[in-house]
N, C-alpha and C positions, 0 to 999 in steps of 0.2 A: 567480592568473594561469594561463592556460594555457599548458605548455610550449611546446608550439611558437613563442608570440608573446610568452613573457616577458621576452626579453632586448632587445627591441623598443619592451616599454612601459616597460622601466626604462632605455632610453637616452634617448627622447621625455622622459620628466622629469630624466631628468638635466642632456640638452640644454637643455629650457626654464630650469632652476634656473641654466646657465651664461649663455644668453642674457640671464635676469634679470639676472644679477650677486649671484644668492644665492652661490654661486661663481666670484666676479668671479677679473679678471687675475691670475694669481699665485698663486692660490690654491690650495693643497692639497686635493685631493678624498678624502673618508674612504677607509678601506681596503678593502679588498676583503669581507673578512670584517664589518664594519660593516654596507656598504651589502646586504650576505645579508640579515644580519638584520634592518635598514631595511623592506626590499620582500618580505620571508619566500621566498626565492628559494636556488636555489644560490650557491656563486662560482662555478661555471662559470659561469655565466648570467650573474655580474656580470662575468666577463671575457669575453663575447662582448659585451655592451652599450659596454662599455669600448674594447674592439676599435675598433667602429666609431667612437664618438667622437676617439678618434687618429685615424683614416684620415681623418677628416671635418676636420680641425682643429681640434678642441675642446680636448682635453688632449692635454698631450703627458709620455710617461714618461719616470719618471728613472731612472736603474739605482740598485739599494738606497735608492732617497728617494720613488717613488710616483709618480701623476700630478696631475697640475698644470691648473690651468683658463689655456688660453691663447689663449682669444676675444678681442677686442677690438673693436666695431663702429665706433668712434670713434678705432683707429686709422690714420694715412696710412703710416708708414714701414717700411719691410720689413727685417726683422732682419739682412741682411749674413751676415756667416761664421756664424749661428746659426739662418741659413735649410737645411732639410733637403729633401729631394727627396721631391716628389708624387705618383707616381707614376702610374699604372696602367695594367695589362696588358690589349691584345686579340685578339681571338679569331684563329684560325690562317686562311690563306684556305682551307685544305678545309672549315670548319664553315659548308658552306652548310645552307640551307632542306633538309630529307630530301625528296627527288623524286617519291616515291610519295603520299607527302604531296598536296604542289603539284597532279602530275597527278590524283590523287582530287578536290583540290577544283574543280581546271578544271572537271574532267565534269559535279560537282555543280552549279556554276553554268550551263555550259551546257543545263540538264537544269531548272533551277528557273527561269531568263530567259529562254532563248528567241530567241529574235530581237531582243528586249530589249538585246540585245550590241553589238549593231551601229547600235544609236542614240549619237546625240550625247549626253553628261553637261550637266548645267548648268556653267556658267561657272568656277565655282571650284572644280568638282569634283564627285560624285559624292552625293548626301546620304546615301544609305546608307553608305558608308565616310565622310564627315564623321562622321556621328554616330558607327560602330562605330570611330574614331578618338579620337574626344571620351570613349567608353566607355573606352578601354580608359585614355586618360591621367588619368584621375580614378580608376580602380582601380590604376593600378601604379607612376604618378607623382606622386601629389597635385596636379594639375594641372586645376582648374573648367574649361570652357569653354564659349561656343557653337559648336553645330556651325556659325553659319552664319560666326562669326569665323575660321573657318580654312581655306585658297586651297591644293587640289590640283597639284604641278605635275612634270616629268619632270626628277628628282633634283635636287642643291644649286645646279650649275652654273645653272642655271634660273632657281634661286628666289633667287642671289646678286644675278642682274642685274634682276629682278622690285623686290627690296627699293630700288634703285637709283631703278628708276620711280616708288616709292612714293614715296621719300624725295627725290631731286632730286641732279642730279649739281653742281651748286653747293656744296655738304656737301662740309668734309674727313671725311674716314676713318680714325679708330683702326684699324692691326691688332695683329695682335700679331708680333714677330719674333724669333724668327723663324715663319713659319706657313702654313700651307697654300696651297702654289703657286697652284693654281686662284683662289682668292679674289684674291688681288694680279693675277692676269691678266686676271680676267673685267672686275675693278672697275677697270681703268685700259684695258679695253676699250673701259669705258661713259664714260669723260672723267672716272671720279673722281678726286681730290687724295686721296694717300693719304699716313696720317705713321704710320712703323712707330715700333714699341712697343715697347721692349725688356722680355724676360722675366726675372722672377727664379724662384725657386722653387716658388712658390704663384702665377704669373701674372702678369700685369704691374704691372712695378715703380712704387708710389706715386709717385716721382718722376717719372716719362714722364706718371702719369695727371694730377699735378699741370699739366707743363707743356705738353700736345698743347695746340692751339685745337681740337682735332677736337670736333663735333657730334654725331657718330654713332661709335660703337664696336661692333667687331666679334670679336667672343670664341667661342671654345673651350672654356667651362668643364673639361669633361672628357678630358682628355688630348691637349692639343694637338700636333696634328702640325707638323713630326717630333720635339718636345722631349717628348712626353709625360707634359706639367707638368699637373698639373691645379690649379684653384682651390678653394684650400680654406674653410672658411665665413668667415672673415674676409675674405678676397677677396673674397667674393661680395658682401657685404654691404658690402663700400667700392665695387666696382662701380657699385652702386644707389645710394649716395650721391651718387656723382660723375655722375651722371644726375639723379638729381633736384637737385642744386643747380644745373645749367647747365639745366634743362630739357632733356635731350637724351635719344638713344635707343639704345639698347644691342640690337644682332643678336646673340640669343644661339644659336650653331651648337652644338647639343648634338648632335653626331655620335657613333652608337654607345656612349653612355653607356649604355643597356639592360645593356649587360657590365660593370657595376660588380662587379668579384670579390667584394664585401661583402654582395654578397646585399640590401641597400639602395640602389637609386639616390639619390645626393644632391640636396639639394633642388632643382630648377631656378631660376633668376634670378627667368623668369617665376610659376612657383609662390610667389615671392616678392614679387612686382609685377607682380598679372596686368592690374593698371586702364590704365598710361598709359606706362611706361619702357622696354620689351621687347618686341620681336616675336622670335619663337621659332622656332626651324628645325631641323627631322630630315628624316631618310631611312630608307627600309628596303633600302637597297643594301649595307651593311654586314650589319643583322641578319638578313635572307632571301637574296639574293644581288646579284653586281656588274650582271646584266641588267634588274633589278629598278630601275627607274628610274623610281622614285616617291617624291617626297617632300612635305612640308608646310609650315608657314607659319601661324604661328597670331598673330595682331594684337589689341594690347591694346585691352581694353575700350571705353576712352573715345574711342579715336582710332578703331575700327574702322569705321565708318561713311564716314568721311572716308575713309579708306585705300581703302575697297571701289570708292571711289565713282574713284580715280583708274585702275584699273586695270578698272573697267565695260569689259564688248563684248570684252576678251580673253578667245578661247576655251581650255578644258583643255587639255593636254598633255599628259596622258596618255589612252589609251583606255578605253571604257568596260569592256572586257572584263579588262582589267588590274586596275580598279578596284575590279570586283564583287568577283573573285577575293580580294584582298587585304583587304575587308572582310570577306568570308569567314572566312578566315584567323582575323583577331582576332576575328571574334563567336562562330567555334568553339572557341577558345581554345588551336588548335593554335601560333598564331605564340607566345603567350606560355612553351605547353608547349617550342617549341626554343629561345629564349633560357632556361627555367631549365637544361635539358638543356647546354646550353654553361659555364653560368653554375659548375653543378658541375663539368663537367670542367675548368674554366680553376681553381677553387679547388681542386682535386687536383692539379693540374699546381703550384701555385704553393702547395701545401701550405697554405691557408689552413682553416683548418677552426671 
């Protein structure tokens, strides 16, 4: 293995051997010094792989007794006083987009289009940034897509009440509560029925998910504001269950997850059910900066068609000159160069190493 990626490929199998249930519930996972000599690796390298499985909810350590495989896909009920907190940290508001940056790429683009700027985009966006979007989330997310399945629009507020069209204000609303102001205001803007969700430590509590009638759920995976609870794999994966047993559709707001101090973003919903359960939602308002009011919307597979088809003849929201730029951005691989550039400093701040 190669150092740089070794701690990487020996957490992917460790993860798959715990999804398996080769180290089901309960289970003690070999020792440190073991699994070296397992995968001919360091223990450092197995305690960075280890790392992130903790953070992720896989195992969880014990003082002088090791760690433990504490997956469950098949569980509903959330451990009570033996739930711990999810955390994670983001970035400062001074960690915008570097300015020099920006204004070099403006020039370049006005320098490479042209007058080009000043036309209208097609309807759901731009295809050169669809695609240099679709690029970038299948290298840094594990996330397949078509460009043409994913609707440009100016930030979440947008795309909150966009999903609303999509989906029909008749639909109750899972949220989560406590959570993000905006979402409760826009979505009882638009006439939705909403039934808040109370949160436990890893997300919302299996008993709320048991009993909402809600159709449509709308989540946070990744550090929900203002609780900045995140869903760890277990959650995730009852999530999806609780969708596809109701047939219903999960708005996953993966807002500024890009800053996972792990150095690994976790898996997203959608990366997990990209065919029919999840439509997916970011922004680069967080990761470039607050003026930057652009974000996305990406619709599963099998529904995508239908969905395109209810929202036809609405024109983009955002401009075409915004757009160039910001496909820019990712296809020079400056946007990804300042999320690691953050992503270091937030893990020296938080001493993670």
């Amino acid at each position: 293995m190669k150092k740089s990626t070794a701690y990487l490929q020996v957490y992917e199998s460790l993860r798959q051997d715990i999804v398996s249930s080769v180290f089901p519930y309960g289970h003690k996972i070999p020792s440190k010094r073991v699994l070296a000599d397992r995968y001919s690796v360091s223990v450092i390298t197995i305690e960075h792989a280890l790392q992130l499985l903790e953070e992720e909810g896989y195992i969880e350590k014990r003082q002088r007794s090791g760690c433990y495989a504490i997956y469950r896909s098949e569980d509903m009920i959330d451990t009570g006083s033996e739930e711990r907190s999810h955390q994670r940290a983001v970035p400062l508001a001074e960690d915008l987009f570097p300015y020099s940056v920006y204004v070099r790429t403006v020039r370049k683009v006005l320098g490479d289009y042209g007058e080009q700027v000043l036309q209208k985009s097609e309807d759901n966006g731009a295809l050169v940034l669809r695609k240099a979007i679709a690029a970038y989330l299948q290298r840094c997310r594990g996330i397949t897509v078509d460009p043409d399945h994913i609707v440009i629009g100016a930030g979440a507020e947008y795309l909150y009440s966009l999903c609303v069209q999509l989906l029909g204000r008749h639909r109750i609303y899972g949220i989560e509560s406590p959570s993000y102001e905006k979402i409760r205001l826009i979505y009882r803007s638009s006439g939705v029925r909403l039934d808040p969700l109370k949160m436990g430590a890893h997300g919302i509590l299996s008993s709320e998910l048991e009993r909402t009638p809600a159709s449509i759920l709308h989540v946070t995976p990744y550090a929900s504001f203002p609780s900045s609870k995140s869903a760890d794999a277990s959650k995730r994966a009852e999530y999806l269950r609780w969708a596809r047993e109701r047939d219903a559709l999960i708005i996953e707001d993966d807002y500024a997850s890009e800053f996972a101090a792990n150095l690994k973003s976790e898996k997203t919903l959608f990366a997990m059910d990209p065919d029919a359960h999840v439509i997916y939602l970011n922004t680069f308002t967080k990761t470039i900066a607050p003026s930057v009011r652009i974000g996305y919307m990406i619709l599963p597979e099998s529904r995508a068609e239908e969905m395109l088809g209810r929202i036809r003849g609405r024109s983009c929201t955002v401009s075409t000159l915004s757009q160039l730029v910001l496909a820019e951005l990712l296809m020079s691989g400056a946007f990804e160069r300042h999320i690691n550039r953050i992503r270091r400093k937030m893990r020296k701040h938080n001493n993670i190493r």
